[in-house]
N, C-alpha and C positions, 0 to 999 in steps of 0.2 A: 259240179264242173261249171255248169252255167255263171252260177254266185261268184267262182273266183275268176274268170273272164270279165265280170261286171265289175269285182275289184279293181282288177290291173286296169279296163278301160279309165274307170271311175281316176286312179291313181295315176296312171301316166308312167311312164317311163321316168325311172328313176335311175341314176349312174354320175359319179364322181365328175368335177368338171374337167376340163381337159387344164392340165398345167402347164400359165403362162412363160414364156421364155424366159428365163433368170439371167440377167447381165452380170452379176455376181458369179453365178455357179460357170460360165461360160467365161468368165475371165478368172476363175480359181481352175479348170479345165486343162484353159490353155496351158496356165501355169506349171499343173500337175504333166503336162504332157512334155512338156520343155525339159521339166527336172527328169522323166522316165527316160526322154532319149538322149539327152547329157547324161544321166550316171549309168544308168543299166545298160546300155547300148541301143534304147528303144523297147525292151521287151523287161517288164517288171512283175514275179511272178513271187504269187501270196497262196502260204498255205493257210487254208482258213483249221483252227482248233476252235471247235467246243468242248468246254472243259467242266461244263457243268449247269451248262444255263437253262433258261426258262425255254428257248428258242424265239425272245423277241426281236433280240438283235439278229439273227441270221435271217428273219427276215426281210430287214432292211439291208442288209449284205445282199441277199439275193435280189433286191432291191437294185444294186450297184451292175446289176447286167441288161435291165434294160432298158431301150432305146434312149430312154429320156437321159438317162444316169450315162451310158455305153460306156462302161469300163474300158471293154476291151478294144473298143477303140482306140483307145488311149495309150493301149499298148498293155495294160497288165491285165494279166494273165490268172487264173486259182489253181492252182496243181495239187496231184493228189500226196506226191512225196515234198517231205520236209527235206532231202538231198538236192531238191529241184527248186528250194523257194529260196527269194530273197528276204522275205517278210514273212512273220507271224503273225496273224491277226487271231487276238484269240478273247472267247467270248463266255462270260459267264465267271460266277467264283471257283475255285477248283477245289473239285468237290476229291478228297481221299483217297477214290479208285480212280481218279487222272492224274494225280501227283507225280507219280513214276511214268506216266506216259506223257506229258508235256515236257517234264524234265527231258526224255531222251527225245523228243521231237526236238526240244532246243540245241541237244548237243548235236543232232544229225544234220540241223542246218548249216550250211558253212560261212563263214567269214565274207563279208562283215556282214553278219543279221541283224534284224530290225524288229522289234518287237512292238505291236501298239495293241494296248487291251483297249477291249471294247464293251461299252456299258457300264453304267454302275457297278453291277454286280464284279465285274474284270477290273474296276477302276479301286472300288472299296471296299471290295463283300459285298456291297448292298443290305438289303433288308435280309441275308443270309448270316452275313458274318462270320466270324471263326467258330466252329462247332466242333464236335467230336466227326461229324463227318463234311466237314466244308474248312480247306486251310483258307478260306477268304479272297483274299482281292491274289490277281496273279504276280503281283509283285514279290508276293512272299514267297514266290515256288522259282521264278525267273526273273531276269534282268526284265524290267520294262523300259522302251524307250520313251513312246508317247502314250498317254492315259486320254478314250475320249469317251467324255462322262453321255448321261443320256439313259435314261428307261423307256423303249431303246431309245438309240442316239438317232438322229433321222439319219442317210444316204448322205446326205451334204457334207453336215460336219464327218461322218467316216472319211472321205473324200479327203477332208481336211487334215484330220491326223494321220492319212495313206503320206499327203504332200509336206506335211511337218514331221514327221520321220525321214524322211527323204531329204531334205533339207538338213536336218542334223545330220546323217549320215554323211553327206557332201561337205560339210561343214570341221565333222570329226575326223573325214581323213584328208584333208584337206592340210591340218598340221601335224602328221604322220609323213 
């Protein structure tokens, strides 16, 4: 006990630094927040699917709730039913036993849904690829809107393809 007290004295406190205020991520923000309460009425709600992944990218998703990131600030919401979401966010390649269950997640969402894979692996396969038990990238199972690449993708850019689906969305019904 003594030796490893003489360690950590010896070593000091060690811990991540605190991260600086981004004028980038805080004017992508605002942005994201303007498009939530112009289309959605303010409140924009994502069901998250993993469909097969490593769970790198969920933890930059879970990433997306706190303080620094606030989602829900923002107004969007994770919900557990695909009846309740506006957005699919789905994470990983789809692996054979989620094939049928992303499929009817997709049909359960209603109109107009929004799809953005997430990760390599959701973007391409990844290092997975098409197998006997992996159909690959999500596009081959579902409509994708937006693809945002990344092993994982950091919190930022997720952000960024949350506000560029969103944008096409406003966009696509826009000449409807």
């Amino acid at each position: 006990m003594y030796q490893i007290l003489k360690q950590i004295l010896k070593t000091g406190i060690k811990t991540e630094a605190v991260p600086q205020p981004d004028e980038a991520l805080r004017a992508t923000t605002r942005r994201l927040q303007a498009a939530v309460l112009e289309r959605f009425a303010g409140a924009l709600t994502i069901r998250h699917v993993d469909a097969g992944s490593c769970n790198g990218c969920e933890l930059e998703i879970n990433a997306l709730n706190n303080p620094y990131y606030n989602l829900e600030g923002l107004g969007i919401k994770f919900v557990a039913s695909p009846r309740h979401a506006d957005l699919l966010l789905v994470t990983g390649p789809v692996s054979r036993h989620m094939e049928t269950a992303l499929q009817r997640t997709y049909e359960a969402t209603p109109e107009p849904k929004l799809v953005v894979a997430t990760g390599d692996c959701g973007c391409t396969g990844g290092i997975f690829g098409e197998s006997y038990a992996s159909c690959g990238r999500v596009g081959n199972v579902i409509p994708v809107d937006v693809a945002v690449p990344g092993c994982p993708p950091t919190p930022y850019a997720i952000i960024q393809g949350i506000l560029t689906a969103i944008s096409i969305s406003k966009a696509g019904t826009a000449g409807r």
